[in-house]
C-alpha positions as CSV (number, residue, x, y, z in Angstrom):
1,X,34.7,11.0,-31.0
2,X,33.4,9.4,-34.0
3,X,29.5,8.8,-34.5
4,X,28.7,6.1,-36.9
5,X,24.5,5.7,-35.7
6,X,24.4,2.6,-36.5
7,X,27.0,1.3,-34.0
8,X,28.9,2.4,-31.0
9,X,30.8,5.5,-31.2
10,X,34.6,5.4,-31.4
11,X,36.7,7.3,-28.4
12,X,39.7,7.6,-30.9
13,X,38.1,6.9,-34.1
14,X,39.3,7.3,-37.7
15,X,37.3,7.7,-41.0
16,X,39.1,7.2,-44.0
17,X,37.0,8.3,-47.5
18,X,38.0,8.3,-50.8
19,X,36.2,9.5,-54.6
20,X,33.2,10.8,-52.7
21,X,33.1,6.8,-50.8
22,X,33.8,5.9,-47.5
23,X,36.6,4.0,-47.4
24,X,37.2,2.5,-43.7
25,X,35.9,3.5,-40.2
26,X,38.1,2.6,-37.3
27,X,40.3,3.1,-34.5
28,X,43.3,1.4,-36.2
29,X,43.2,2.7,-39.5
30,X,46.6,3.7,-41.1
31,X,45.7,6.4,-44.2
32,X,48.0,6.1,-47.3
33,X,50.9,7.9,-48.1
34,X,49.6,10.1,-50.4
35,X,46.1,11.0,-48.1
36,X,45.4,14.5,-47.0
37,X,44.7,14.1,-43.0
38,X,42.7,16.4,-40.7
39,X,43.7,16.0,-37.0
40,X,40.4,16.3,-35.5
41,X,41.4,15.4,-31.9
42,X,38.9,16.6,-29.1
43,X,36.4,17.2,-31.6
44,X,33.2,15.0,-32.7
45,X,32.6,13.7,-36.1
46,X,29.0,13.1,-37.3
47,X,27.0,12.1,-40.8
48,X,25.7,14.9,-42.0
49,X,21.9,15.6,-40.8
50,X,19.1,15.2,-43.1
51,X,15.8,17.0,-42.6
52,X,12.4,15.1,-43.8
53,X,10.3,18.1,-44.6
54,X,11.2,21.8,-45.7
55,X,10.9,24.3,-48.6
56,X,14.4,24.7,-49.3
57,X,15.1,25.7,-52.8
58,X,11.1,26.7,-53.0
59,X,10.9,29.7,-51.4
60,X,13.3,32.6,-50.7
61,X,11.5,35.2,-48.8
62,X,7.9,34.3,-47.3
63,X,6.2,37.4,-48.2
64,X,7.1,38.1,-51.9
65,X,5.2,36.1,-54.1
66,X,8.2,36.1,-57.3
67,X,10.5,34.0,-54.7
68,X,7.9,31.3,-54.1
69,X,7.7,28.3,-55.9
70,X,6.3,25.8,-53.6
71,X,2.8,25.8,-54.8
72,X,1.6,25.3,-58.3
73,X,-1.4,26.3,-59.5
74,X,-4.6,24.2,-59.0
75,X,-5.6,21.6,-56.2
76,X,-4.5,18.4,-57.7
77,X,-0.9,18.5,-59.0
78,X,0.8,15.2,-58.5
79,X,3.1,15.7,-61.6
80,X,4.9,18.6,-60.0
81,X,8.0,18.0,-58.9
82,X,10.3,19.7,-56.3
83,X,13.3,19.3,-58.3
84,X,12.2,21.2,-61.6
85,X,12.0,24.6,-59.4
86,X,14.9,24.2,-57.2
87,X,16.9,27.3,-56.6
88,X,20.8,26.4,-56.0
89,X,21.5,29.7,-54.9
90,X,19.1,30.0,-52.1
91,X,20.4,32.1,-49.3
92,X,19.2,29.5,-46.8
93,X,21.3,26.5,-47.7
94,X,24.8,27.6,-47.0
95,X,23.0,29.0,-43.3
96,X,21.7,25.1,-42.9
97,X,24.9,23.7,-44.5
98,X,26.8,25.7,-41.4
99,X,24.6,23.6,-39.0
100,X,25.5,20.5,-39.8
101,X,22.4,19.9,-42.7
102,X,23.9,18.6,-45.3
103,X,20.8,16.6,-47.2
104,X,17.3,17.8,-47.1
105,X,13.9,16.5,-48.4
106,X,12.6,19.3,-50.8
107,X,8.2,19.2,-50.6
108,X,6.0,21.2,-52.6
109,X,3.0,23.0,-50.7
110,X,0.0,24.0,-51.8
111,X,-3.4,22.0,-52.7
112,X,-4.6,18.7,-51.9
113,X,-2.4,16.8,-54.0
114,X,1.2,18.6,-53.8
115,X,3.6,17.1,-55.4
116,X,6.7,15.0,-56.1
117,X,9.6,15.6,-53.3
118,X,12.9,15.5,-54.0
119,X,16.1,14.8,-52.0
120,X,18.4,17.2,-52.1
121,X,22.1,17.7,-51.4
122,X,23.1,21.5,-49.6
123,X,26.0,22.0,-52.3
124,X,26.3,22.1,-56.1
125,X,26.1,24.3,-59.1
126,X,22.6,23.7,-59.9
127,X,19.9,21.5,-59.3
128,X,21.2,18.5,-61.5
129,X,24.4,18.5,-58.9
130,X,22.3,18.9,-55.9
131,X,19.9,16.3,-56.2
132,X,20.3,12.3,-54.8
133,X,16.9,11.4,-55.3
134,X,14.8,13.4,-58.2
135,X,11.4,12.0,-57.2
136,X,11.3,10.8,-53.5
137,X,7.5,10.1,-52.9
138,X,3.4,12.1,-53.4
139,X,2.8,14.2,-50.8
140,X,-1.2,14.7,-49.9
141,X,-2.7,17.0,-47.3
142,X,-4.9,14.6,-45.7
143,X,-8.4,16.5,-45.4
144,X,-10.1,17.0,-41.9
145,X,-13.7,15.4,-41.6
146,X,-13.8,16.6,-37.9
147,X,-17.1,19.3,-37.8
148,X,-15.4,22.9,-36.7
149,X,-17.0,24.5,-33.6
150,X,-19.4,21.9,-33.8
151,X,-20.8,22.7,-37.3
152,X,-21.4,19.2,-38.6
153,X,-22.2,21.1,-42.3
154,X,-18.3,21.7,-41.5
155,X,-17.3,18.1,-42.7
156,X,-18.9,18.3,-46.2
157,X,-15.7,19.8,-48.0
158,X,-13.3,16.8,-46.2
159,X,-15.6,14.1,-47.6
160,X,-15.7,15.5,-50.4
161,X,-12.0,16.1,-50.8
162,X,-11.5,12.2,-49.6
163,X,-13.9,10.9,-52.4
164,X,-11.8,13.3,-55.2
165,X,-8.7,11.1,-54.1
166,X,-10.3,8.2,-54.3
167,X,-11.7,8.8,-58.0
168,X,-7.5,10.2,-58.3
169,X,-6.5,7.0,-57.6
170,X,-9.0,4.8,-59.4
171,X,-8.3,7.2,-62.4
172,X,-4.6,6.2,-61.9
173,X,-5.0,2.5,-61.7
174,X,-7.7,2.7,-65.0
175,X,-5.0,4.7,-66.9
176,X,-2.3,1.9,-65.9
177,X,-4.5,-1.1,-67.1
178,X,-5.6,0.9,-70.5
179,X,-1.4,2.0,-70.6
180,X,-0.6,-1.4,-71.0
181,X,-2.9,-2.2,-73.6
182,X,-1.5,0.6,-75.5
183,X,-5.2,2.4,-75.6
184,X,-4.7,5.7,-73.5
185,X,-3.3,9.6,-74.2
186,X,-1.2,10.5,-72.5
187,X,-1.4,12.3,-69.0
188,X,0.8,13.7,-66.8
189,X,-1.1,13.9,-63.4
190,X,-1.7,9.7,-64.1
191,X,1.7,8.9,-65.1
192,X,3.2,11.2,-62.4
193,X,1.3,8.6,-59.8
194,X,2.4,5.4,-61.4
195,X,5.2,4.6,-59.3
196,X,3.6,5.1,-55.6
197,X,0.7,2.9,-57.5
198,X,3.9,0.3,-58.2
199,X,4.8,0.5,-54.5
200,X,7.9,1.8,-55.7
201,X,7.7,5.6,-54.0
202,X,5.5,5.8,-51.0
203,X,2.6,7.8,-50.5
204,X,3.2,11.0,-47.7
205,X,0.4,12.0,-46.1
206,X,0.4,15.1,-44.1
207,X,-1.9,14.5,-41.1
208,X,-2.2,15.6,-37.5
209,X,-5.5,14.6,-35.8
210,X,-5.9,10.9,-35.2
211,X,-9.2,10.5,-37.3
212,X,-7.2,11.6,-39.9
213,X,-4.2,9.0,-39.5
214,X,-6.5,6.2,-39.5
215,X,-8.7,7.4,-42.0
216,X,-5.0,7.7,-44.5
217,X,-4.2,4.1,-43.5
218,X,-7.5,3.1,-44.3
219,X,-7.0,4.4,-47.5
220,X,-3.4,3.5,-48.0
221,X,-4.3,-0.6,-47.4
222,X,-6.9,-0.1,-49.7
223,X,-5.1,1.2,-52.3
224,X,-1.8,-1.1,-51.4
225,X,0.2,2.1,-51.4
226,X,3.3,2.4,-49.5
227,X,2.7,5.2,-46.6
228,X,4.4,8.1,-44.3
229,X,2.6,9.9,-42.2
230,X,3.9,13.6,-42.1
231,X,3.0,15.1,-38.9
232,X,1.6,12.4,-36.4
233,X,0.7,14.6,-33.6
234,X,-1.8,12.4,-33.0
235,X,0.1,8.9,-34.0
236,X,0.9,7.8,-30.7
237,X,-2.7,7.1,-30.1
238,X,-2.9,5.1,-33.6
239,X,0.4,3.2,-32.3
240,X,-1.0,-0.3,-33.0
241,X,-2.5,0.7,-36.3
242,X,0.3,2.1,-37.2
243,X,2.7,-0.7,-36.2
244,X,0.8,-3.6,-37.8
245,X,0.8,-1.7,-41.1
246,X,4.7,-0.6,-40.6
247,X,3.4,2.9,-41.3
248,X,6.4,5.8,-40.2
249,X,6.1,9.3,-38.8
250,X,7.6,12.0,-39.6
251,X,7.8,14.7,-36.8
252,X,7.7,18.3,-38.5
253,X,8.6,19.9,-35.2
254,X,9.2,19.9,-31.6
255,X,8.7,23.7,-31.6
256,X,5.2,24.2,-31.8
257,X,2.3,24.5,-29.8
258,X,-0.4,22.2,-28.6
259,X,-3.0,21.7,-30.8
260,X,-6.0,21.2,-28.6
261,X,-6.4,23.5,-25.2
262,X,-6.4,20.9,-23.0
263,X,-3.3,19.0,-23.8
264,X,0.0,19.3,-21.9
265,X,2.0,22.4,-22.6
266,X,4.7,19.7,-23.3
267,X,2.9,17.4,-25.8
268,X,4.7,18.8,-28.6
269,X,8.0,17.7,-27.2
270,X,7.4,14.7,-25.5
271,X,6.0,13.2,-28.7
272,X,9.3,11.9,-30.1
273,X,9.8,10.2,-26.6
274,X,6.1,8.4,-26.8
275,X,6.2,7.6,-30.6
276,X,9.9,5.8,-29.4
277,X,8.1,3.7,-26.6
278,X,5.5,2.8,-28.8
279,X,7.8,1.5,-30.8
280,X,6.6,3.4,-33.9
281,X,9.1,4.4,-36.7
282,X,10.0,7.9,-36.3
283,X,11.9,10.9,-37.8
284,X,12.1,14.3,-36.6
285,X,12.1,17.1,-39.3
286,X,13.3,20.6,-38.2
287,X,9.9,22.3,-40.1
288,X,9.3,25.7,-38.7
289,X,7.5,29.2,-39.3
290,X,9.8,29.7,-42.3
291,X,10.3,26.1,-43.5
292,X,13.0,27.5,-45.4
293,X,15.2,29.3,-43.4
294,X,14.6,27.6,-39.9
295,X,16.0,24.6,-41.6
296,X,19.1,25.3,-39.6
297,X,17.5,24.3,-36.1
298,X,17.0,21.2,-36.8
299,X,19.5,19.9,-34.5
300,X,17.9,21.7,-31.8
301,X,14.6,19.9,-32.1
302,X,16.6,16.7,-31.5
303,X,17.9,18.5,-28.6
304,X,14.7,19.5,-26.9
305,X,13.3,15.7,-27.8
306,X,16.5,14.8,-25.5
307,X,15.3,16.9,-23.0
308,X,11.4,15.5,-22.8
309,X,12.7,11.6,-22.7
310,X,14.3,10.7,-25.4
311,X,17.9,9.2,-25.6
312,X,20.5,11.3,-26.8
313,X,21.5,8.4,-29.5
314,X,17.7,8.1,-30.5
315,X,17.9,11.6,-31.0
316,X,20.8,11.5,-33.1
317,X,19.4,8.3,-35.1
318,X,16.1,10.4,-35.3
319,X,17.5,13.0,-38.0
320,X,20.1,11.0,-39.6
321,X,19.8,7.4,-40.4
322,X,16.1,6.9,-39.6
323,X,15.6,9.8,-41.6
324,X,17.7,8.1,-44.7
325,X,15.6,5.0,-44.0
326,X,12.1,6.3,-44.5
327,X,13.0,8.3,-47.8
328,X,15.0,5.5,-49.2
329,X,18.5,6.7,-48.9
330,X,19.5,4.5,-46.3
331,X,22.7,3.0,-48.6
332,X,23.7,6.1,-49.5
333,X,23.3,8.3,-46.5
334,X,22.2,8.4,-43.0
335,X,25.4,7.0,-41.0
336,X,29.3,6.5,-41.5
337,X,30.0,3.3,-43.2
338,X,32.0,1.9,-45.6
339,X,30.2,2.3,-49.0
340,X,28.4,5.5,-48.2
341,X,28.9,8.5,-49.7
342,X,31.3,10.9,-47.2
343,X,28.4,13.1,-46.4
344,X,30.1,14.3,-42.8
345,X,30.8,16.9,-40.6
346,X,33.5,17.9,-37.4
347,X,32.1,20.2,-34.7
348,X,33.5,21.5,-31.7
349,X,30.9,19.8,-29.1
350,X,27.6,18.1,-28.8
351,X,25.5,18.9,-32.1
352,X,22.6,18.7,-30.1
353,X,23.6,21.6,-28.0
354,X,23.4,25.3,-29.1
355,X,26.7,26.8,-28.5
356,X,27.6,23.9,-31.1
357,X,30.4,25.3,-33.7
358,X,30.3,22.7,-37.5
359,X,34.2,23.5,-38.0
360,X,34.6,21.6,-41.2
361,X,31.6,19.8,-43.0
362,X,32.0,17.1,-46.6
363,X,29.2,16.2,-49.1
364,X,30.1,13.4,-51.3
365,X,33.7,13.7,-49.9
366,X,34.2,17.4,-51.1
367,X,35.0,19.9,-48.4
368,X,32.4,22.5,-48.5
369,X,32.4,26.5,-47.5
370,X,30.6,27.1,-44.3
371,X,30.2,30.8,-44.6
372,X,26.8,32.2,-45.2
373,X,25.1,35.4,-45.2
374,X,24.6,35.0,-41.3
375,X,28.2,34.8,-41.2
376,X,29.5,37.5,-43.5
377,X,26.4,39.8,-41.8
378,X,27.7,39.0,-38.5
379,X,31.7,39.9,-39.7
380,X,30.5,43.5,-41.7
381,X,29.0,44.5,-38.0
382,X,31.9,43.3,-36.2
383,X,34.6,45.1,-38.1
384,X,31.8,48.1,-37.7
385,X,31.5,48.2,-33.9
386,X,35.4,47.8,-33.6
387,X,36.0,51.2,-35.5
C-alpha cells in the first residue's frame, strides 16, 4: 500500500525515484532495465514524517549544560539561528530516523525573542548536508498578561514584554527605511528580522491561552507579518479569528495534560479533532518532556489524535504534508509526487500503530541506516541474556 497524502492510496502501488527525485507514482509503472527494485509487497509505503517543533541537534542530554545549545544568551536574540549550532551526530536522530522522521523543524528556546528555525534533514555529514531550509521563520514566546492567582500586579512584566516587541519591530522597520537610504550601521538582531518584515518568513508565535492567540494576531495584522501559532491549546475558541486571518496551528503535543483544572481529562487529545472541524489549519508536532529525544513518538501522537476523532488520513496529512505546507516545504517534501525529493519510508503495518516496524527508510533517494543506539543497546543485552 502506497500513501501519497495528497490523493488516494494505491492497493498495488509503485514509486519509481531517481537522483534524489521522484520519478513516477503508479500502479502501472514498468522501472528501467538498469533500476535497482525493492519488492515491498504486503508492506506500506509513506513520505517520510516531519515534525514542526523540537530541539533536535540543540541539545544532547537535558541536564548537562555543555550539550545544550538551544538557548543563547540574552532575551532578545532574533539573529540566532538553529542551523549554526546543529549537532549532526546527535544520538537522537538516527532513534527518530528509525521511526519514520525523516525531516524536522530545528527551534531555538530560550528568551522572548528565540530565534531563527531551521529545517532539517535526519541524515548527513554535517549541518550543511542536513539542512533544506537554513532560516525557516522568528520564533517568539508570546507573553501572558493573564494576573496569576489573581495578582493583577502579575500582568506588569507581560505588558511590558508586549510593548519591548513592539519597539523590536518598529526598530526593525526604522532600520529598513534608513537601510535603503544607505544611512544605518549595521545590526544583526534588525537585519536578522528583515525577511518576516518582507512577509517572506513568517512570524511563530508560541502561545497557549486564548488571550494570548488573539492578542499575537492583533499584533501580527498590525505589523502585516505572516503568522503560526505554536501551541493553540486554546485556538479552537479563536477559530473565526483565526480563519479570517488564515493563521495555522501547530499542535506541540497530544501527550500532555490539561492546562486548567476544570477542563476535560481529554482536551489535550481531542484538540486535533476540534481544530479539524473548525476548519483551522493544523499540524501536529511530536514535542515532549525531552524535545529532543521523544522526537521519535511523533507518530504516536497522530495515533492518539485518531483515537479522540480525528480521521486516520487527517492524521497522516497532519504530520506530513500539512506540516511541509506551513513551513514552506510543500514542493519539496510532505507527500509522494513526482518532482519531490524521495524523502520515504516502508514499514511493516500501520505507522500510526506502536508495534509499527520502519524496515527500510530514503532521504533525498539515498537509503539510510536505521540502527541507533536503542538498537545496538537493545542487541548488547540480547546476546547478554542468551549466554
Amino acid at each position: 500500500m502506497v500513501y501519497p497524502i495528497d490523493g488516494a492510496p494505491l492497493e498495488k502501488g509503485s514509486v519509481l525515484f531517481d537522483e534524489g527525485r521522484i520519478v513516477a507514482i503508479g500502479s502501472e509503472i514498468s522501472p528501467p532495465a538498469n533500476s535497482e527494485v525493492i519488492d515491498a509487497t504486503g508492506k506500506h509505503v509513506y513520505p517520510g514524517l516531519i515534525d514542526a517543533d523540537s530541539a533536535i541537534g540543540l541539545v544532547e542530554i537535558g541536564s548537562v549544560r555543555a550539550t545544550r545549545d538551544y538557548a543563547e544568551v540574552g532575551e532578545t536574540t532574533p539573529n540566532v539561528v538553529a542551523h549554526s549550532a546543529f549537532n549532526p551526530d546527535s544520538e537522537s536522530i538516527p532513534v527518530a530516523r528509525a521511526n519514520g522522521v525523516l525531516t524536522a523543524l530545528s527551534v531555538p528556546r530560550g528568551g522572548l525573542v528565540r530565534g531563527m528555525s531551521s529545517v532539517m534533514k535526519m541524515d548527513g555529514w554535517n549541518a550543511n548536508d542536513m539542512s533544506l531550509r537554513k532560516e525557516c521563520g522568528l520564533h517568539i514566546r508570546w507573553p501572558n498578561t493573564l494576573p496569576r492567582d489573581g495578582d493583577e500586579s502579575t500582568t506588569n512584566g507581560g505588558n511590558n514584554q508586549i510593548e519591548q516587541l513592539t519597539t523590536l519591530f518598529e526598530d526593525a522597520r526604522a532600520y529598513q527605511s534608513a537601510a535603503e537610504n544607505g544611512q544605518v550601521d549595521h545590526d544583526l538582531r534588525l537585519e536578522a528580522m528583515q525577511p518576516v518584515l518582507r512577509g517572506k518568513l513568517p512570524l511563530f508565535v508560541h502561545a497557549d491561552e486564548a488571550s494570548q492567540i488573539q492578542s499575537s494576531v492583533a499584533f501580527a495584522v498590525r505589523e502585516q507579518v505572516r503568522l503560526v501559532i505554536v501551541g493553540g491549546y486554546d485556538a479552537e475558541y479563536c477559530a473565526g479569528l483565526l480563519r479570517r486571518h488564515r493563521v495555522p496551528v501547530i499542535i506541540t503535543s497530544s501527550y500532555r495534560v490539561p492546562r486548567r483544572r476544570q477542563d476535560p481529562v481529554d482536551e489535550p487529545f481531542t484538540l486535533a479533532a476540534r481544530l479539524q472541524a473548525a476548519e483551522i489549519a493544523f499540524c501536529i508536532a511530536g514535542t515532549g518532556r525531552f524535545e529532543a529525544s521523544d522526537l521519535r513518538n511523533l507518530p504516536y501522537h497522530a495515533g492518539t489524535a485518531v483515537a479522540y476523532g480525528l480521521s486516520k488520513d487527517d492524521a497522516l496529512r497532519s504530520i506530513t504534508l500539512s506540516v511541509a505546507e506551513i513551513l514552506g516545504v510543500e514542493e519539496e517534501i510532505g507527500s509522494l509526487a513526482p518532482g519531490k525529493r524521495a524523502t520515504l519510508f516502508v514499514t511493516d503495518g500501520d505507522i500510526l500503530e506502536i508495534p509499527t516496524q520502519v524496515e527500510f527508510a530514503f532521504i533525498d533517494g539515498r537509503r539510510v541506516d536505521l540502527n541507533s543506539r536503542h538498537t545496538r543497546l537493545h542487541k548488547k543485552y540480547q546476546k547478554r541474556y542468551e549466554k
